[in-house]
C-alpha positions as CSV (number, residue, x, y, z in Angstrom):
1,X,0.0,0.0,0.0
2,X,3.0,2.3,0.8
3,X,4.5,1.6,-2.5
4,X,1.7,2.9,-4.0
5,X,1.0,5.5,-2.8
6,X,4.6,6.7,-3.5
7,X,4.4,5.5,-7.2
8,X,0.9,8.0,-6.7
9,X,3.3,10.7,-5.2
10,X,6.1,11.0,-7.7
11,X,4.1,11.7,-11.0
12,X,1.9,14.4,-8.7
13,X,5.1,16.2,-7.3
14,X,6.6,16.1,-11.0
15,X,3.2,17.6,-12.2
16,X,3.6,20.3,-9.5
17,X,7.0,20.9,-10.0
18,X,6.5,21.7,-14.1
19,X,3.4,24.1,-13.1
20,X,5.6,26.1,-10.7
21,X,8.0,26.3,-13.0
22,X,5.8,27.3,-15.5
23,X,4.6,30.2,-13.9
24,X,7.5,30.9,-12.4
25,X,8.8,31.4,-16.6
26,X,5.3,33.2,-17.6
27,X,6.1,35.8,-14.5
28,X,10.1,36.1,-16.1
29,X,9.1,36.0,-19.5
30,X,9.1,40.1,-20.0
31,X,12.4,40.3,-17.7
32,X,13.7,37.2,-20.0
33,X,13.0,39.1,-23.3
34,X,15.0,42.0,-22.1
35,X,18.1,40.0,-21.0
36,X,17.7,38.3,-24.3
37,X,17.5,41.8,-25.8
38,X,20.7,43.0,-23.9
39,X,22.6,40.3,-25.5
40,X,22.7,37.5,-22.4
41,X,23.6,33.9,-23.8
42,X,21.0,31.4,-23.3
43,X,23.7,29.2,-20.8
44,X,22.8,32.6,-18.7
45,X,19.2,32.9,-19.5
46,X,18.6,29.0,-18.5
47,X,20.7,29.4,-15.2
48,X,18.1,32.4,-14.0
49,X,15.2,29.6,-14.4
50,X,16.8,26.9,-12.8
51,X,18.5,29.1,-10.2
52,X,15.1,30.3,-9.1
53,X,13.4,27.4,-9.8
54,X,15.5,25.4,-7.0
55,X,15.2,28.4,-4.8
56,X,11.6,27.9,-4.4
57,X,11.8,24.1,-4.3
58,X,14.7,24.8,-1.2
59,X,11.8,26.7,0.6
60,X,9.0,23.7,-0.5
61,X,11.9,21.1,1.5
62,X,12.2,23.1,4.6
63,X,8.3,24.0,4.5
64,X,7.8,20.4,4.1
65,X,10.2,19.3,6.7
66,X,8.9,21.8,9.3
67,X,5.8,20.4,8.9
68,X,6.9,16.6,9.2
69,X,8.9,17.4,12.5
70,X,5.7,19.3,13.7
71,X,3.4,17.1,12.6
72,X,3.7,13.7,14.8
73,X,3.1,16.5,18.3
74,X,0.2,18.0,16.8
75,X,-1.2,14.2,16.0
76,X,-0.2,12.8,19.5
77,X,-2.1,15.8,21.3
78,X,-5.3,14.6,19.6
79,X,-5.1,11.1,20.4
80,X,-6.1,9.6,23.8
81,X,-3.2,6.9,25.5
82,X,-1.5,6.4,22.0
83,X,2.3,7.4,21.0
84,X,3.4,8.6,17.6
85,X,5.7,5.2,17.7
86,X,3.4,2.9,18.9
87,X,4.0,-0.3,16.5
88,X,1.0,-1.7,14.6
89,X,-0.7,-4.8,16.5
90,X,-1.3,-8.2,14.9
C-alpha cells in the first residue's frame, strides 16, 4: 500500500513541480525578453530559471520538513493513550 502511494506521489510532485515552474517562466518571460535583448547567452538565460526554480523548491523542502517534525506533536495531542511510535498490533 505504501508503495503505492509513493508511485501515486512521484508523478503528482513532478506535475507540480513543471506548473511552478511554468509560472514561475510566464512571470520572467518580460524580464527574459529584455536579458535576451541586452545580449545575455542562453547558458545565462537558463541558469536564472533553474536558479530560481531550486530556490523555491529549497523553501517547498524546509516548509515540508517543518511540517513533518511538527506534525507527529500535533497528532499525539489529539489522540487519547496512544504514541506517535506505537507499532501496529497483529
Amino acid at each position: 500500500m505504501l508503495g503505492a502511494f509513493a508511485l501515486f506521489a512521484l508523478p503528482l510532485a513532478a506535475v507540480g513541480l513543471y506548473g511552478v515552474m511554468s509560472y514561475l517562466v510566464t512571470q520572467s518571460k518580460h524580464d527574459i525578453g529584455i536579458l535576451i535583448a541586452l545580449g545575455a547567452r542562453r547558458e545565462s538565460v537558463l541558469a536564472l530559471v533553474v536558479r530560481q526554480g531550486l530556490q523555491l523548491t529549497l523553501i517547498g523542502i524546509i516548509a515540508g520538513l517543518i511540517g513533518a517534525v511538527s506534525l507527529p506533536c500535533v497528532t499525539a495531542s489529539l489522540l487519547f493513550n496512544v504514541s506517535t511510535i506505537d507499532r501496529l498490533r497483529s
